[in-house]
SERO-30792 format. One record per residue: residue in three letters; x, y, z of N, C-alpha, C, CB in turn. Coordinates in steps of 0.05 Angstrom, whole numbers, plus 5000, padded with zeros to 4 digits. Glycine has a CB too. Layout:
BEGIN
AlaXYZXYZXYZXYZ
...
% end
This chain:
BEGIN
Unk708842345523709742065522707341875520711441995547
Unk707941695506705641515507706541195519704341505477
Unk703641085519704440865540707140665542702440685536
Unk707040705513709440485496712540555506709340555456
Unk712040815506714841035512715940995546713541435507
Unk712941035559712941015591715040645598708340995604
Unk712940475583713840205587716240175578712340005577
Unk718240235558720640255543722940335569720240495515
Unk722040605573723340745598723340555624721841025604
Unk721040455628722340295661722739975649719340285696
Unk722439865637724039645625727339835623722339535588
Unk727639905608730239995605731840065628730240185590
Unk729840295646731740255670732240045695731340465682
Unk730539795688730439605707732439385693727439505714
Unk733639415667735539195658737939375658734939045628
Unk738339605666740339795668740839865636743039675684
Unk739639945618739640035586738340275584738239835565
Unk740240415569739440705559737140665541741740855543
Unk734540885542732940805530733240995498730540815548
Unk735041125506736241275473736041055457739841385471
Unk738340825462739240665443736740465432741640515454
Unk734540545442732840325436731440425411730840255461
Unk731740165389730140265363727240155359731740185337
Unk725540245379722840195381721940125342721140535399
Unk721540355331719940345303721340005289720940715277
Unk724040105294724439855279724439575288726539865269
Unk724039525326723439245328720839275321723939105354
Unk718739345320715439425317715939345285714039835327
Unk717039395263716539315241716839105237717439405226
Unk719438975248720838665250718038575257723738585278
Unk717538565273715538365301712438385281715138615345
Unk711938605259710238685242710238505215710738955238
Unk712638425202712538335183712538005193714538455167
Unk713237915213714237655226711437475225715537715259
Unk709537805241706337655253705437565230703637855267
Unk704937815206703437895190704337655165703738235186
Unk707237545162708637425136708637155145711837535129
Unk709637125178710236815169708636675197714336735166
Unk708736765216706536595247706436795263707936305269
Unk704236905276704137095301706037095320702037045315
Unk705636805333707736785360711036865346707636385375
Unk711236745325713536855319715337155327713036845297
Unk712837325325713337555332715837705350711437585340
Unk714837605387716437645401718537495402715437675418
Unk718837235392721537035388723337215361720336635377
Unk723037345346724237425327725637695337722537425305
Unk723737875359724837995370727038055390723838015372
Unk726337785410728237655427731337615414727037375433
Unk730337475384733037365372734737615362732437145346
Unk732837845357734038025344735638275362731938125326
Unk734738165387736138355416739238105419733038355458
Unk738837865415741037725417742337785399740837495419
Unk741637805367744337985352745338145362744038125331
Unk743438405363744638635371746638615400742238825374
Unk746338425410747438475442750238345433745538285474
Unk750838175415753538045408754738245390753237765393
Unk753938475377755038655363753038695341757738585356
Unk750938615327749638715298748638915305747438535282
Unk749539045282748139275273744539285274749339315243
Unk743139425290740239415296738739415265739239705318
Unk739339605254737539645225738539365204738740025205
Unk741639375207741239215190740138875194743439255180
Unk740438815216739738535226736638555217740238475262
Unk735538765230732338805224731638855203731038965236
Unk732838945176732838975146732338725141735339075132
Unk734738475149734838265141732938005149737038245146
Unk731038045178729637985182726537985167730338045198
Unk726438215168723538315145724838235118722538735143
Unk726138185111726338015084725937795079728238005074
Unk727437645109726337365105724237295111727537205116
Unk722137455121719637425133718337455114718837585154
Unk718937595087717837715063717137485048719737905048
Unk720637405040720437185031719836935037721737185025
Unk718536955063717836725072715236565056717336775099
Unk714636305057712936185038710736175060713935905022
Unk708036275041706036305054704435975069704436455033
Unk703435995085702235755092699635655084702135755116
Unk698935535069695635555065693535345075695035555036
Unk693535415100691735155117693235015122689534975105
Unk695934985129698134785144699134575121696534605172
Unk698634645094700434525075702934685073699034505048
Unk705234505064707934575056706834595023710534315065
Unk707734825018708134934988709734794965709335204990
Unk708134744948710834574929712134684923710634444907
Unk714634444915717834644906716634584874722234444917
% end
């Protein structure tokens, strides 16, 4: 097990959640394309938002499919200018 796995497991058993259901790789990509595409801090807020889908019913992959797209397509920032339309 590694550290990531250890911390997953007692998070999980301290909110009462199976740590089966947890799709580690794919919040780690979300939270990856978020930092890397559109603002760092973004990261864990996109994550957050994406445990609030899932907890109202979305589907985990696909919410997080749809996330890394929009993060894709997100318009790059270049020194705190807005990009022309």
């Amino acid at each position: 097990m590694t550290v990531l796995d250890d911390w997953v497991t007692a998070v999980c058993a301290e909110l009462d959640l199976d740590p089966a259901g947890v799709p580690v790789p794919t919040v780690l990509d979300v939270a990856r394309d978020v930092a890397h595409q559109v603002v760092r801090p973004g990261a864990p807020v996109t994550a957050y938002l994406l445990g609030l889908a899932v907890g109202r019913g979305a589907d985990p992959a696909a919410a997080a499919e749809r996330l890394s797209a929009l993060a894709g397509s997100w318009p790059v920032d270049l020194g705190g200018s807005t990009p022309a339309e």
